[in-house]
C-alpha positions as CSV (number, residue, x, y, z in Angstrom):
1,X,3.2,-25.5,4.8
2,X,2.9,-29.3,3.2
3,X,1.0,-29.6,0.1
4,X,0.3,-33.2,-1.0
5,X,-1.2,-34.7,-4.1
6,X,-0.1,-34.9,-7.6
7,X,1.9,-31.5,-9.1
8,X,2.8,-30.0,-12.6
9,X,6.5,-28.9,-12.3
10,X,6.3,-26.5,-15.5
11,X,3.6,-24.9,-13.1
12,X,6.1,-24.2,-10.5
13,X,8.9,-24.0,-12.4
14,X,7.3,-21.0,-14.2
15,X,6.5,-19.5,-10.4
16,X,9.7,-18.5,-9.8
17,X,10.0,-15.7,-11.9
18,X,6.5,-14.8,-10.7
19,X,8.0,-15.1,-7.1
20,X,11.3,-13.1,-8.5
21,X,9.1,-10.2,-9.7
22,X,7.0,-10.5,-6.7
23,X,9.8,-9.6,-4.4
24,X,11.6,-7.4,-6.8
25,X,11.4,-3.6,-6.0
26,X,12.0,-2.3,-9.3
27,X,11.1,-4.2,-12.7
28,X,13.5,-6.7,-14.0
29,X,15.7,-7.1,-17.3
30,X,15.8,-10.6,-18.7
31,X,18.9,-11.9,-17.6
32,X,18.5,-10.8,-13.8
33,X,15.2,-12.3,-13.7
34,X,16.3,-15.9,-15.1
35,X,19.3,-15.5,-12.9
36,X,16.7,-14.9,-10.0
37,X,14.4,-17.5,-10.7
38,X,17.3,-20.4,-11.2
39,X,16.7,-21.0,-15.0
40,X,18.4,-19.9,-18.3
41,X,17.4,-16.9,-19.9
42,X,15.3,-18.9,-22.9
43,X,13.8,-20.9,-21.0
44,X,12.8,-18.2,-18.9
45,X,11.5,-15.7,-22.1
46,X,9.5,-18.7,-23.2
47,X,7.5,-18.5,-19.6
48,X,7.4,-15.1,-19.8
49,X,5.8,-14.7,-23.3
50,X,2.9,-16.7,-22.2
51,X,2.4,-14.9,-19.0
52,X,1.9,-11.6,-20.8
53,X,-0.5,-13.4,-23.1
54,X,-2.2,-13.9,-19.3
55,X,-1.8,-10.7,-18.0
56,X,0.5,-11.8,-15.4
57,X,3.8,-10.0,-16.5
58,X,4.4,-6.7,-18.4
59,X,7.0,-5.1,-20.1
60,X,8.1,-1.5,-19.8
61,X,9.2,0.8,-22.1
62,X,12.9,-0.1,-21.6
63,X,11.7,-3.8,-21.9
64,X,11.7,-4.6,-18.3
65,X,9.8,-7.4,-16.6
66,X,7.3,-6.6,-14.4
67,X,3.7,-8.0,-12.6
68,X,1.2,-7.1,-14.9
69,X,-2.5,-6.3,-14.5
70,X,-3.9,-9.6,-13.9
71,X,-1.5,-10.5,-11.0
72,X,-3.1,-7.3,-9.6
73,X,-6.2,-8.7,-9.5
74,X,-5.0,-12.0,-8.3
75,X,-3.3,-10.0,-5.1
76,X,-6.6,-7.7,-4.5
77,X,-8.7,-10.8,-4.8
78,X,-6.2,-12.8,-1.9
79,X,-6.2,-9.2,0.1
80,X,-10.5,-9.2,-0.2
81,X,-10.5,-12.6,1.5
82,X,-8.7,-11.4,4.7
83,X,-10.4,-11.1,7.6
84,X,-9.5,-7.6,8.8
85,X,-10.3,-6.3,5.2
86,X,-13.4,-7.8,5.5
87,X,-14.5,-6.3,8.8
88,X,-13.3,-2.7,7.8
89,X,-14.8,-3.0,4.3
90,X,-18.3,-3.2,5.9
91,X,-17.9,-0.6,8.5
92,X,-16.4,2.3,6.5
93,X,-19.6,2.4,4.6
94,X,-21.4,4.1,7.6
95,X,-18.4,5.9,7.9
96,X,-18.7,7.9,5.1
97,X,-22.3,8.3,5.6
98,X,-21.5,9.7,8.9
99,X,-18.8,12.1,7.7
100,X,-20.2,12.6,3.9
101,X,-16.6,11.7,3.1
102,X,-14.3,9.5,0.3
103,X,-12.7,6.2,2.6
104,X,-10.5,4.6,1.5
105,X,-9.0,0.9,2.6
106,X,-5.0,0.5,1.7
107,X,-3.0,-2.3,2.8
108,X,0.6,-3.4,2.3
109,X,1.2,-4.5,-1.5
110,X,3.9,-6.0,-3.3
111,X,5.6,-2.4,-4.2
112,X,4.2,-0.5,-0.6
113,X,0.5,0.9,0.4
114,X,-2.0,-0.5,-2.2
115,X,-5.1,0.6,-2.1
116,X,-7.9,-2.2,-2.0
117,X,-11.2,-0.3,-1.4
118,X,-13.2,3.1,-1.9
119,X,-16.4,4.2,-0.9
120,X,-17.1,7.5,-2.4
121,X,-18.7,10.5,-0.3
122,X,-21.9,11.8,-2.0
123,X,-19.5,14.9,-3.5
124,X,-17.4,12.7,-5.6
125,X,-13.7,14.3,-5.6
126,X,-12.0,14.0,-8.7
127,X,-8.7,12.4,-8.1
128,X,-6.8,9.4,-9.6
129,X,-7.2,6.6,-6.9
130,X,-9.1,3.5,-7.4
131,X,-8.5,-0.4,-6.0
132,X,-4.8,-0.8,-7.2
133,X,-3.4,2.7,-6.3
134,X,0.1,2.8,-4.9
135,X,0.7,5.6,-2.2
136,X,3.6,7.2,-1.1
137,X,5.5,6.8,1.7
138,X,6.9,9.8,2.0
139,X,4.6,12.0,0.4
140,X,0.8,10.6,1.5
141,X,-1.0,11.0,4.5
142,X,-1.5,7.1,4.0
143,X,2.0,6.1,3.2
144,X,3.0,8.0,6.0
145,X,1.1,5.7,8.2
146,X,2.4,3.2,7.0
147,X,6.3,4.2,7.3
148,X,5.3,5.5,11.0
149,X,3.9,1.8,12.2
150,X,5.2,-0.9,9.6
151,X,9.1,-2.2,10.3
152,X,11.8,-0.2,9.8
153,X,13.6,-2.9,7.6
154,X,10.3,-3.0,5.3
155,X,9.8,0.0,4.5
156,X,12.7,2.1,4.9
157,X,14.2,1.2,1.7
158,X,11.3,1.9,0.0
159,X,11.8,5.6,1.6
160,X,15.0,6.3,0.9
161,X,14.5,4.8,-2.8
162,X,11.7,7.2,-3.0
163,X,13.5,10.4,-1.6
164,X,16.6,10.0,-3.5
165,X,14.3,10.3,-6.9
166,X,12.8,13.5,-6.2
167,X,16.0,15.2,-4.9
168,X,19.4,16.1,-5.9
169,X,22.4,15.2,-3.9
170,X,23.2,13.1,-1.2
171,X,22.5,16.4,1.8
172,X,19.0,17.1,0.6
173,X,18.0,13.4,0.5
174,X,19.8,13.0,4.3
175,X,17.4,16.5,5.6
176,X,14.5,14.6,3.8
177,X,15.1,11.6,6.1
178,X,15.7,13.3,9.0
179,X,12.4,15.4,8.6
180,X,10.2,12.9,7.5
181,X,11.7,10.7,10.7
182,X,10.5,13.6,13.2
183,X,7.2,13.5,11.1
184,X,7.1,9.9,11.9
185,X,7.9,10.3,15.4
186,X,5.0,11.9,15.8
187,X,2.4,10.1,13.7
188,X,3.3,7.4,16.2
189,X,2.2,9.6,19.4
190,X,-1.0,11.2,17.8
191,X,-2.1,8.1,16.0
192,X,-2.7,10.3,12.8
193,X,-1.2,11.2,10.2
194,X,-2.6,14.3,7.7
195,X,-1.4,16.2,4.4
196,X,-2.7,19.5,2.8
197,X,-2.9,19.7,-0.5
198,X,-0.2,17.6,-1.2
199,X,0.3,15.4,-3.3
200,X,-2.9,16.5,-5.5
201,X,-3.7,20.7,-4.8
202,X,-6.5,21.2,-3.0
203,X,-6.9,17.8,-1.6
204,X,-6.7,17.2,1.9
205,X,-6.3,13.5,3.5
206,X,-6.3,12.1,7.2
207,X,-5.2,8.1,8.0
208,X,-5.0,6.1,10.7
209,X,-3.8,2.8,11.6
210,X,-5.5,-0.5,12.1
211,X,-4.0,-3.4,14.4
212,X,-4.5,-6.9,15.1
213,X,-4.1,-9.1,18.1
214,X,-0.7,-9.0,17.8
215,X,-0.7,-5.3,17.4
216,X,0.6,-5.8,13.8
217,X,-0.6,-3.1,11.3
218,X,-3.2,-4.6,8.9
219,X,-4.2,-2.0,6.9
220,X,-5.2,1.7,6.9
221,X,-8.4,4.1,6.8
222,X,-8.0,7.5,4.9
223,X,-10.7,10.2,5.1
224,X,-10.1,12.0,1.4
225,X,-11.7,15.0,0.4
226,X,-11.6,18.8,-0.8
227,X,-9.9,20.8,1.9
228,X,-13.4,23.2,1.6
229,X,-14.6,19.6,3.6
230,X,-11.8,18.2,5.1
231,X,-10.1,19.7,8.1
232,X,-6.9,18.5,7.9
233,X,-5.9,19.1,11.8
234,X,-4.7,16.1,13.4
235,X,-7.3,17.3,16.7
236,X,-10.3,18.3,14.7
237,X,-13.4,16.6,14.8
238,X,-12.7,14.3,11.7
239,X,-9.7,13.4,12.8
240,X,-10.7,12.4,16.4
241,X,-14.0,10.2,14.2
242,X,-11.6,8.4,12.2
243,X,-9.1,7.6,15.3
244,X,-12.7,6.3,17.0
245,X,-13.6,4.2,14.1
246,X,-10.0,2.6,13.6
247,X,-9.6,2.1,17.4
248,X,-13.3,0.1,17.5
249,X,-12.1,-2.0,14.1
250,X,-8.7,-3.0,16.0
251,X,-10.7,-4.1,19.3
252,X,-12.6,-6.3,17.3
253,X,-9.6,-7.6,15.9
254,X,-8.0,-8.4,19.0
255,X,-6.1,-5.7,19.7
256,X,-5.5,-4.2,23.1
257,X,-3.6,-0.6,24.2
258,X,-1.4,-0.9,26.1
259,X,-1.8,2.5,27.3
């Protein structure tokens, strides 16, 4: 895309380490960060210093560079404005009327499924997900989805990042693929994908995908809720709702089946 008119080149010069931390997986030390954005490494602290005064960029405890809060908001704010988010934020309200359960919106983030949207059932579950939440790939009934219908080259190195942190050894992280790529398999048939209880206790979730007219996932709708309310079976009633709801959305999104 052409932009005309006038520019300030400090602005964009200072976007490139916002576009290197954009793209990075992990947070960034100094050196690889100025090295990624094309500048020295004082210039680049000098950029960075007042972009944590904004909010834009945040250090962790090892003094890594990473997006801070207020680039969060920026990216919810551009993900509100989509149409597809805009359609299915309007329509999960009834939703959770209908089924007196938690929805929840996620869409593909910066660092993997992000969640942009709640609307809470009238039995609030106490859980820690709000606009801003990160989900699993490998562990979430929403990640899952995610990993099942989003391309291979996007997110399977997110997967196998993910996999090799929580186990030990080079075999258990290859069965953890090849499990988890049967799991997939069949997400991808069903249309669903479910957890019990995992990764919160007693929690039980449901997600299925939304297309476009391209049939390109846009984003995802999770059913959340106590497993006292929420029947985790990909060919109960809740599920079949939620599969009903997220096929209408994709139809008026352009989508057609090709089945």
């Amino acid at each position: 895309m052409t932009v005309n008119g006038r520019s300030i080149q400090s602005v964009e010069v200072g976007g490139r380490l916002l576009a290197a931390l954009a793209g990075a997986i992990v947070p960034m030390m100094l050196r690889d960060l100025a090295a990624a954005a094309r500048m020295p490494a004082g210039k680049a602290h000098a950029y960075l210093v007042s972009f944590r005064k904004l909010g834009l960029v945040e250090q962790d405890a090892s003094g890594r560079y990473k997006l801070g809060p207020f680039a969060l908001d920026i990216g919810l704010a551009r993900l509100r404005g989509a149409e597809p988010y805009q359609i299915a934020s309007e329509a999960i309200m009834g939703l959770a009327q209908e089924l007196d359960l938690s929805v929840a919106i996620t869409v593909w983030g910066t660092y993997g499924p992000t969640v942009v949207r709640i609307q809470e059932a009238s039995h609030q579950i106490h859980v820690n997900v709000r606009p801003g939440t990160v989900f699993g790939l490998s562990t979430t009934a929403t990640g899952k989805v995610f990993a099942a219908f989003m391309p291979a080259t996007l997110v399977n190195p997110l997967i196998k990042a993910e996999l090799g942190a929580s186990r030990h050894g080079r075999t258990g992280k290859t069965h953890g693929i090849a499990r988890l790529t049967r799991e997939l398999a069949t997400i991808r048939d069903r249309g669903v994908a479910s957890t019990k209880g995992r990764p919160i206790p007693g929690i039980n979730a449901l997600s299925a995908p939304v297309f476009d007219h391209s049939g390109q996932m846009q984003l995802a709708v999770t059913l959340m809720g106590p497993a006292t309310t929420v029947n985790a079976a990909i060919d109960g009633a809740q599920s079949q709702a939620l599969l009903r709801f997220t096929r209408r959305l994709s139809e008026e999104l352009g989508f057609r089946s090709q089945d």
